[in-house]
C-alpha positions as CSV (number, residue, x, y, z in Angstrom):
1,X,-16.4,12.4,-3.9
2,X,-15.8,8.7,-4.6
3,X,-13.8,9.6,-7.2
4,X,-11.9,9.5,-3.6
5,X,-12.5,5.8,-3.2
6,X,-12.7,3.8,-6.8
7,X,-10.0,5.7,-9.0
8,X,-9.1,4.8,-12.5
9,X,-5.8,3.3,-13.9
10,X,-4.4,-0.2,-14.1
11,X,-1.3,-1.7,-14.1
12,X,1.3,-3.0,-12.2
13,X,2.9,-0.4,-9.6
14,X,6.1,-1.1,-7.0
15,X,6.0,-2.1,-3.8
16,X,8.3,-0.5,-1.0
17,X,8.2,-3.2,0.7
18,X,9.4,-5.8,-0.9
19,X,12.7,-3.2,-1.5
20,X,15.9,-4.2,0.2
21,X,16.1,-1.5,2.8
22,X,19.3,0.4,1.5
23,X,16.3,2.9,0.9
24,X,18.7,5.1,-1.0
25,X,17.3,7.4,-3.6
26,X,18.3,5.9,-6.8
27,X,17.0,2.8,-5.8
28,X,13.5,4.2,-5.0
29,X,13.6,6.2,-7.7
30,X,14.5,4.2,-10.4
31,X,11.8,1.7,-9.5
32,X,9.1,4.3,-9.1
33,X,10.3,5.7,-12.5
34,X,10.5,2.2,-14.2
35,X,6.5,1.2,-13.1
36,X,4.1,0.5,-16.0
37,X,0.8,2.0,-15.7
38,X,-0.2,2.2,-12.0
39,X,-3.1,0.9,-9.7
40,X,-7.2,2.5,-9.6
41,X,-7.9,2.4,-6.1
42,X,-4.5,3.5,-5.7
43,X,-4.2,6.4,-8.4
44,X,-2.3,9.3,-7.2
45,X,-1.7,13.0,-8.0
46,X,1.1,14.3,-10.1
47,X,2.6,15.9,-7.4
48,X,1.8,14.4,-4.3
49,X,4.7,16.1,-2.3
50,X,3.8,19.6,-2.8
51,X,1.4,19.5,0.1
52,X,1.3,17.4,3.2
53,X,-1.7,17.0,5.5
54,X,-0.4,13.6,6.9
55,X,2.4,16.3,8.6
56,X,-1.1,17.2,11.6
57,X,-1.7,13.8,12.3
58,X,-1.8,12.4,15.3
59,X,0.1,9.3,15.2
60,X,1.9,7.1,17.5
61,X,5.6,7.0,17.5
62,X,7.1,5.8,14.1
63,X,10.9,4.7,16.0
64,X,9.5,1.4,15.7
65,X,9.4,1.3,11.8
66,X,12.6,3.5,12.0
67,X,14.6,0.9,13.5
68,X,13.3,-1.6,10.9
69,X,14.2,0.0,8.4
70,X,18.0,0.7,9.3
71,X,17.5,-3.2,10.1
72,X,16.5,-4.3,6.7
73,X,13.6,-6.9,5.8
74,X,13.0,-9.6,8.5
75,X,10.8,-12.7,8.8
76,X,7.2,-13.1,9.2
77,X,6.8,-14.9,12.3
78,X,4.2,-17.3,11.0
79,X,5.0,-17.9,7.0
80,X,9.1,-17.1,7.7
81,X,8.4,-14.7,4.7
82,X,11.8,-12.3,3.8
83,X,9.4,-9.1,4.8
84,X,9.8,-5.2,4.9
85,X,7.6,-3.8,8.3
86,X,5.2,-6.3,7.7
87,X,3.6,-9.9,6.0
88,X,1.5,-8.8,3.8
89,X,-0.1,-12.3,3.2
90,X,-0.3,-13.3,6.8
91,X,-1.3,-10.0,8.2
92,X,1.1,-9.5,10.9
93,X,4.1,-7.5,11.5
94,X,7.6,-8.8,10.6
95,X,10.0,-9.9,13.2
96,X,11.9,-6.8,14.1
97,X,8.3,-5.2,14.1
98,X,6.7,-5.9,18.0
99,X,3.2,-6.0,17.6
100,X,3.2,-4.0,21.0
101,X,5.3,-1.1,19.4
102,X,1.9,-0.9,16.3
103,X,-1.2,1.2,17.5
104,X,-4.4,-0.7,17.6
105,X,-7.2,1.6,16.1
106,X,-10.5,0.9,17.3
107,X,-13.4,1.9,15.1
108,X,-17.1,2.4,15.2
109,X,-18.0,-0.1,12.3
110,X,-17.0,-3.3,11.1
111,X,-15.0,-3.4,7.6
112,X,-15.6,-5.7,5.1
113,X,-12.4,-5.1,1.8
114,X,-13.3,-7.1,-1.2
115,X,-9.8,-7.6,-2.9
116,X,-9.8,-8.9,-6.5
117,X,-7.8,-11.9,-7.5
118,X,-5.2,-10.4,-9.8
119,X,-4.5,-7.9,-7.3
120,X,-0.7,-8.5,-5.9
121,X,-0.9,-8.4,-2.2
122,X,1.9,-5.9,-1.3
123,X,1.2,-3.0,-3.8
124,X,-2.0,-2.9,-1.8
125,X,-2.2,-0.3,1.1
126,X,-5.3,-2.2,2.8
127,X,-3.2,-4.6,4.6
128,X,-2.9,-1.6,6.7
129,X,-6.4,-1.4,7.7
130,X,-5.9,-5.2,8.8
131,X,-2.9,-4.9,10.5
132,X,-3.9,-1.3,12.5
133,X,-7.4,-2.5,13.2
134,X,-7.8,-6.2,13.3
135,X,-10.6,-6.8,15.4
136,X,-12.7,-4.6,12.9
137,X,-11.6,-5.3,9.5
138,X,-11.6,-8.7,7.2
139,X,-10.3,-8.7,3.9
140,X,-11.8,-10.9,1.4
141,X,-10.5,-11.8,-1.9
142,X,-13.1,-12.2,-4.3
143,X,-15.1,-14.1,-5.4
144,X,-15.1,-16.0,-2.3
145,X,-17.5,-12.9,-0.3
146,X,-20.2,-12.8,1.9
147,X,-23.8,-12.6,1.4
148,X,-25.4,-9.2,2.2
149,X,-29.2,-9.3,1.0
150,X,-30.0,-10.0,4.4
151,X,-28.3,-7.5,6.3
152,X,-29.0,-4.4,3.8
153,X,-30.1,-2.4,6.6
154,X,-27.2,-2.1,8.3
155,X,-24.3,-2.6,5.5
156,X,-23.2,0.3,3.0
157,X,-20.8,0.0,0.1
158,X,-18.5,2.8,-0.6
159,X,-18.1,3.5,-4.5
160,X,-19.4,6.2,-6.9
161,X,-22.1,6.4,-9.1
162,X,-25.8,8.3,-9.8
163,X,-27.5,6.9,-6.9
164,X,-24.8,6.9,-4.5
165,X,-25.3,9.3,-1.4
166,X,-22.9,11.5,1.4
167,X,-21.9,10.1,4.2
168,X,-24.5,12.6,6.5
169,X,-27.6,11.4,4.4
170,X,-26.7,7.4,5.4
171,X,-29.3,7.2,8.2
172,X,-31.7,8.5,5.9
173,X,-31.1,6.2,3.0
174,X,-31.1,3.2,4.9
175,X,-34.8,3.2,6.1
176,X,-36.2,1.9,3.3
177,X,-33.9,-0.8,3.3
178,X,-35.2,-1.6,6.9
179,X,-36.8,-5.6,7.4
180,X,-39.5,-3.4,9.3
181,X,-41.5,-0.2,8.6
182,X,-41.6,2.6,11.1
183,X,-44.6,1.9,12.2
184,X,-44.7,-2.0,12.0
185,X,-43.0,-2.4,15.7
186,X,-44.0,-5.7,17.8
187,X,-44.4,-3.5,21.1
188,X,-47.2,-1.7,22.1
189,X,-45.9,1.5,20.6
190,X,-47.9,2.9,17.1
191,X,-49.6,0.1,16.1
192,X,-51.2,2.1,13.1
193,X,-49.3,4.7,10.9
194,X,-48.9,7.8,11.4
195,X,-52.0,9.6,10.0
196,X,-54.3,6.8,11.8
197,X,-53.4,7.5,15.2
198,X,-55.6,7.9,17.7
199,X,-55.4,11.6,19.7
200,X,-53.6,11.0,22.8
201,X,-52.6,13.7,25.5
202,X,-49.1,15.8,25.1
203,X,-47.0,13.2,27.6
204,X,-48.5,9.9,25.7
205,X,-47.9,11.8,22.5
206,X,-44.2,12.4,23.4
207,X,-43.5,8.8,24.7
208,X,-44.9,7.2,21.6
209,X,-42.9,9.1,19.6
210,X,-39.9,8.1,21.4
211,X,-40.3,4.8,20.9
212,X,-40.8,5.0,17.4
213,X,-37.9,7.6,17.1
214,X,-35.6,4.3,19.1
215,X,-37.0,1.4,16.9
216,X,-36.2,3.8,13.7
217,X,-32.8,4.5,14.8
218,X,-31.7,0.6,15.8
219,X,-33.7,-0.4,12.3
220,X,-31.3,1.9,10.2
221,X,-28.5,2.0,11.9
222,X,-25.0,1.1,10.1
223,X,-23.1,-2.0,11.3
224,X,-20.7,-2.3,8.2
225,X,-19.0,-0.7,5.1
226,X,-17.7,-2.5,2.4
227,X,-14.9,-1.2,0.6
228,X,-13.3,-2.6,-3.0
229,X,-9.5,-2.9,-3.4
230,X,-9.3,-3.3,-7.5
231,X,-8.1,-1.4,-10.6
232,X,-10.3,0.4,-12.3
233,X,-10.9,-2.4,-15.0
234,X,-10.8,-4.8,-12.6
235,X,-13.7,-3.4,-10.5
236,X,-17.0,-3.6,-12.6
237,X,-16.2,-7.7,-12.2
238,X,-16.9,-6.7,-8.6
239,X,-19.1,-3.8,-8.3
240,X,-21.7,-6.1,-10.6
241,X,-21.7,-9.3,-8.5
242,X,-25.8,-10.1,-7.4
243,X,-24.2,-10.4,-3.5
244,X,-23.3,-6.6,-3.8
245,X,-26.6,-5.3,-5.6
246,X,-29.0,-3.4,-3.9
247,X,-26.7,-2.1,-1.4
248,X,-27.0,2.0,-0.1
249,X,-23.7,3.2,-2.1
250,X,-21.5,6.3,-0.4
251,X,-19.6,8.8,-2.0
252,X,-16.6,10.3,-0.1
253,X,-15.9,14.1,-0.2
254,X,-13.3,14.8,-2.7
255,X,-9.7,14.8,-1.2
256,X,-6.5,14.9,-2.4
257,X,-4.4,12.0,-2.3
258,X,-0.9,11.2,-0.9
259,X,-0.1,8.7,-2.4
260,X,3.2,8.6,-4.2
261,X,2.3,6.2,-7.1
262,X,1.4,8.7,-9.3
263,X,-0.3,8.6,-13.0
264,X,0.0,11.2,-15.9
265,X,-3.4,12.5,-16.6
266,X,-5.3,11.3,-13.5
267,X,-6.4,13.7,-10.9
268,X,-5.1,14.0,-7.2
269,X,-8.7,12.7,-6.2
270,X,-8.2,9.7,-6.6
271,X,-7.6,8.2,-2.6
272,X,-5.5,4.9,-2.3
273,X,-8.1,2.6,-0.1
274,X,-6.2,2.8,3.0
275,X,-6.8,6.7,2.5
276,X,-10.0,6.6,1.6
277,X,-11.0,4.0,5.0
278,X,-9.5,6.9,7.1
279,X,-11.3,10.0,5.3
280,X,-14.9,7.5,5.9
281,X,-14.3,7.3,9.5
282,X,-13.7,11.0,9.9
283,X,-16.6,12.4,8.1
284,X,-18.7,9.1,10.2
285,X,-17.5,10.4,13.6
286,X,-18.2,14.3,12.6
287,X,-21.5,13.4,10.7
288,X,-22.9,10.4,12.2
289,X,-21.8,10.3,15.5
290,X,-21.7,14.0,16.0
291,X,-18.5,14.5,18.0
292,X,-15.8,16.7,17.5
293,X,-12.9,14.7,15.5
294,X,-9.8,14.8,17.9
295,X,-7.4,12.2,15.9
296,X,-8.9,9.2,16.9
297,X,-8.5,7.1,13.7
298,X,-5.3,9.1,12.3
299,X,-3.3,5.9,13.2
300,X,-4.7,3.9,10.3
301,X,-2.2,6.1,8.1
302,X,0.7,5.4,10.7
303,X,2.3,2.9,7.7
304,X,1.3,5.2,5.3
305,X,2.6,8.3,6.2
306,X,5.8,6.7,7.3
307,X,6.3,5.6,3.6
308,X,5.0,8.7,2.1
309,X,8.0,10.3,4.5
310,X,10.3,8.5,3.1
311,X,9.4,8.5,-0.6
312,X,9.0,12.3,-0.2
313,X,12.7,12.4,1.1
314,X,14.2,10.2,-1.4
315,X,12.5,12.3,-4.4
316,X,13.9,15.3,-3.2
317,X,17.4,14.2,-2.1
318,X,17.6,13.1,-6.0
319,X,15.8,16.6,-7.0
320,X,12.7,14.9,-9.0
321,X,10.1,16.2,-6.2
């Protein structure tokens, strides 16, 4: 549930990649070990090594980011930035990175990720979205956002909270936030409402249902989904704005997290946002779009499982697993 999406904690965490890639185990260690209180949208399980489900993805070939790392960090080809994999402010891969070698991920819906100010750029695993699927996602660091009152029927906000609904109930919910009722169409088709209509034969009856049933679907149907990258305390600022009110809210099923930036206390449902963009477009393709899920989106955790490999590695080459 969208405990998934928005979890609690706050803090300053590390970033892997701004580590000089030696890599070795004291080095990750020590810095995981030495982190204050960690990131909310990023909260993690105690122990997120004791199960893997990033081991039956389907991802593209990691020799890419292999190489890198035995390389150490490299330049960003537009900022000259001293980068691990990737610029995280510039959104591009570093140097010893070839764009060409990166999967592109195509998905069904546009992504709008609201990053707040005070946020540090490279503890934050939504660069990955950009950098995996950039013709779909824009990130946008508040307050500078766009204005959604006018596209509410086609824009949904993931976060948690009484009124927010699954992802299978989103055509439903978004009806009512249709410019146009069912029944108000400009074509010929059910000019009154429902219990007005006139009698008409079986084969009129079924066309003018049809039309209705197409003007209902393109009325409700989602375009985009807005997701927040923010601690916890840093997230009411956001979740509060006037641009974001009225907006259909989803709540994710609950997962566990892999995330390796764990906090004491907090449960293993709390999804960083890369995760939690991933776990939206599988339930959306199975739910929405009604097809079979066959990996298609598993390569927007393609930096993420490669760090979780490595973090995994390091914590039990040292024995702290």
């Amino acid at each position: 549930m969208l405990k998934l999406v928005a979890a609690g904690g706050r803090g300053k965490s590390h970033c892997l990649f701004q580590l000089t890639m030696s890599l070795n185990s004291s080095t990750i260690l020590n810095e995981e070990n030495s982190q204050g209180p960690k990131r909310s949208l990023e909260q993690q399980t105690p122990s997120p090594f004791q199960d893997n489900p990033l081991q039956k993805l389907q991802l593209a070939s990691q020799e890419v980011l292999e190489k890198a790392k035995k390389s150490g960090r490299s330049k960003c080809p537009r900022c000259s930035s001293s980068r691990m994999f990737y610029c995280y402010t510039c959104f591009l891969p570093v140097e010893t990175v070839p764009i060409t070698e990166i999967p592109m991920v195509k998905l069904p819906l546009k992504i709008d990720i609201i990053k707040h100010p005070n946020e540090t750029d490279g503890k934050s695993t939504a660069v990955h979205a950009k950098l995996l699927a950039p013709d779909d996602v824009t990130i946008y660091k508040y307050p500078c956002i766009p204005e959604y009152k006018e596209k509410r029927h086609e824009v949904a906000l993931i976060f948690p909270g009484p009124d927010s609904v699954s992802v299978k109930d989103i055509a439903f919910h978004l009806q009512k936030y249709s410019r146009k009722g069912v029944g108000d169409t400009d074509d010929d088709c059910s000019k009154e409402p429902f219990p007005k209509r006139a009698r008409v034969e079986p084969a009129e009856e079924k066309d003018t249902n049809e039309c209705i049933s197409n003007n209902m679907n393109e009325s409700t149907k989602l375009k985009k989904i807005i997701f927040i990258d923010s601690t916890w305390n840093q997230t009411n600022k956001i979740i509060t704005d006037e641009r974001l009110q009225g907006l259909l809210q989803i709540e994710l099923k609950t997962r566990k997290t892999c995330f390796w930036r764990h906090q004491k206390g907090k449960p293993d449902t709390y999804l960083s946002t890369i995760e939690a963009i991933y776990y939206f477009f599988v339930d959306y393709h199975q739910e929405i779009l009604k097809e079979n899920y066959k990996g298609q989106y598993d390569n927007l955790l393609f930096f993420f499982s490669f760090m979780y490999t490595l973090i995994k590695n390091a914590k039990c080459g040292t024995g702290k697993e």
